[in-house]
C-alpha positions as CSV (number, residue, x, y, z in Angstrom):
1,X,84.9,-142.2,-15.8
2,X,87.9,-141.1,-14.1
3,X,89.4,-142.0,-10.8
4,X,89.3,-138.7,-8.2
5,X,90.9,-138.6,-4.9
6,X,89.4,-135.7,-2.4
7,X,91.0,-134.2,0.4
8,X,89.2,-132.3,2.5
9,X,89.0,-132.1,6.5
10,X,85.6,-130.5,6.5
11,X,83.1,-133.7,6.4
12,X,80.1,-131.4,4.9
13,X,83.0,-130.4,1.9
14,X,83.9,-133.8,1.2
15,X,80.1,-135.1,1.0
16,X,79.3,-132.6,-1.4
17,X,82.3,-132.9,-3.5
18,X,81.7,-136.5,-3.3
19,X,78.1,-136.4,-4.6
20,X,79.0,-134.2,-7.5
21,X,81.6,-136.0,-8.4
22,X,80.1,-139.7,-8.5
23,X,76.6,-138.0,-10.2
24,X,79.3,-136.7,-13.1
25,X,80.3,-140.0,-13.3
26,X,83.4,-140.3,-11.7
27,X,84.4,-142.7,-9.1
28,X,85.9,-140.7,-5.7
29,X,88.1,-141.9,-3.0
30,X,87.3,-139.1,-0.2
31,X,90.1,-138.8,2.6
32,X,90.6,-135.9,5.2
33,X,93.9,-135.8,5.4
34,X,97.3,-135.6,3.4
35,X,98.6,-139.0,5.4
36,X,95.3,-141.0,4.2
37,X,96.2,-139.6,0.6
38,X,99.7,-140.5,0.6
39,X,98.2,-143.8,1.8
40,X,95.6,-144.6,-0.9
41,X,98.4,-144.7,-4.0
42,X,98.0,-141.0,-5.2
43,X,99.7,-142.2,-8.3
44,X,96.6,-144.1,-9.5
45,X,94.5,-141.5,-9.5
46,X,93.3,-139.7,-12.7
47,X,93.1,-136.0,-10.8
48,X,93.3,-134.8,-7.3
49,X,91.1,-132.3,-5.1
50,X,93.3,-130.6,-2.5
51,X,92.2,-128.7,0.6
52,X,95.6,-126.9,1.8
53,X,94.3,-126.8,5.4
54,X,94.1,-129.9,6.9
55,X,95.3,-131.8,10.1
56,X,97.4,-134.4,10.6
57,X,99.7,-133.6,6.8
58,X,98.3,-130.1,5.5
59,X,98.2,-129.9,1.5
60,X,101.0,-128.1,1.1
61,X,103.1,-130.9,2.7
62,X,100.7,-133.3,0.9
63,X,101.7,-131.7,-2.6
64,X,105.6,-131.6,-1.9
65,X,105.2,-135.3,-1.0
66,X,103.9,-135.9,-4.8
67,X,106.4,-133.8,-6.0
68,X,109.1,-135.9,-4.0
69,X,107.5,-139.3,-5.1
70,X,107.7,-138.1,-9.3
71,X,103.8,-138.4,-8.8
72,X,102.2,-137.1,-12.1
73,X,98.8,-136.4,-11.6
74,X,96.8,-132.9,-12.3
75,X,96.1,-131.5,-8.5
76,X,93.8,-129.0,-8.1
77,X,93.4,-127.1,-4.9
78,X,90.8,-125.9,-2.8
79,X,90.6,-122.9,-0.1
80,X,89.6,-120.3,1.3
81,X,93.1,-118.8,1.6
82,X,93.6,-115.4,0.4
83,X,96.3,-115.6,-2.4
84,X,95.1,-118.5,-3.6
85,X,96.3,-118.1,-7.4
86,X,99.8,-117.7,-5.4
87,X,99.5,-121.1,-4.0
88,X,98.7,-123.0,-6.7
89,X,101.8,-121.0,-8.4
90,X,103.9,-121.7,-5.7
91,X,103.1,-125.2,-5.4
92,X,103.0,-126.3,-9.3
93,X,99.3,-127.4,-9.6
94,X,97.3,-127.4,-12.4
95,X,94.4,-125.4,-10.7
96,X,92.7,-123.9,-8.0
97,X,89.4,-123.2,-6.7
98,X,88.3,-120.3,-3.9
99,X,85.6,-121.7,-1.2
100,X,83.2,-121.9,-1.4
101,X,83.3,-123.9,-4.1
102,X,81.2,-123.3,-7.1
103,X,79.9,-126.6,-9.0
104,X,80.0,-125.4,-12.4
105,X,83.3,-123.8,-12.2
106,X,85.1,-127.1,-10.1
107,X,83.5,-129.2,-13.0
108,X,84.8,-127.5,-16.0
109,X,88.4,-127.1,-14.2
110,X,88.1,-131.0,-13.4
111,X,87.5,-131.1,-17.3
112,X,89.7,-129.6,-18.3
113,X,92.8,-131.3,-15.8
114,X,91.6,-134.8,-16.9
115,X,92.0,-133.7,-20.9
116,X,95.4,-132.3,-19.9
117,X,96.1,-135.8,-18.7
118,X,95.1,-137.6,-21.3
119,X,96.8,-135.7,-23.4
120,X,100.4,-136.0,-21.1
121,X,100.1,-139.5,-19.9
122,X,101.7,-140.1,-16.8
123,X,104.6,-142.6,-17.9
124,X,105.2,-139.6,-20.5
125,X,108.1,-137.8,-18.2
126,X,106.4,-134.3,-18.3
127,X,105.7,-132.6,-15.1
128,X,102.9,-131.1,-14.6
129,X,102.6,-127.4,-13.6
């Protein structure tokens, strides 16, 4: 079981993503926006699901926060925005996701983020991008 934070403003996203998540076996703190992320300890979290449009703290902000805090964890982002691949590059996460979001597809990227950090624990000193 690994530990999931969600971030998603669209409350039918974040259900869905929720219930595949905790079916999978995973436990999921579910948040829809970056300032409730920052809030809930990002740092403990085995992978995260980012949405880069969101009130309040978009993802983008959201992300450069992790980046500013050292936090280590595999983020994996979600949208609908056109270049996509480009944001993820941009941004140094380990994956992305076009919406809508395919099932099969999120869970084997999940996979293979939470086998990536395993395999560079955290307290390790190696970024992750």
């Amino acid at each position: 079981m690994a530990r999931i934070l969600v971030l998603d403003d669209d409350p039918d996203t974040l259900e869905t993503l929720t219930i595949l998540l905790v079916s999978s076996g995973h436990e999921v703190t579910g948040v829809s926006n970056g300032r409730d992320g920052l809030e809930r300890n990002p740092e403990n979290f085995d992978a995260i699901l980012l949405d880069l449009g969101m009130p309040v703290l978009d993802g983008w902000t959201f992300k450069r926060h992790l980046d500013a805090l050292s936090v280590r964890v595999p983020v994996i982002l979600l949208s609908a925005e056109p270049d996509l691949a480009g944001a993820a590059s941009e941004l140094g996460a380990f994956g992305c996701l076009p919406k809508p979001i395919r099932a099969e597809a999120m869970l084997m990227l999940l996979a293979r983020a939470l086998k990536f950090s395993k395999a560079h624990p955290r307290s390790s000193g190696d970024a992750i991008s």
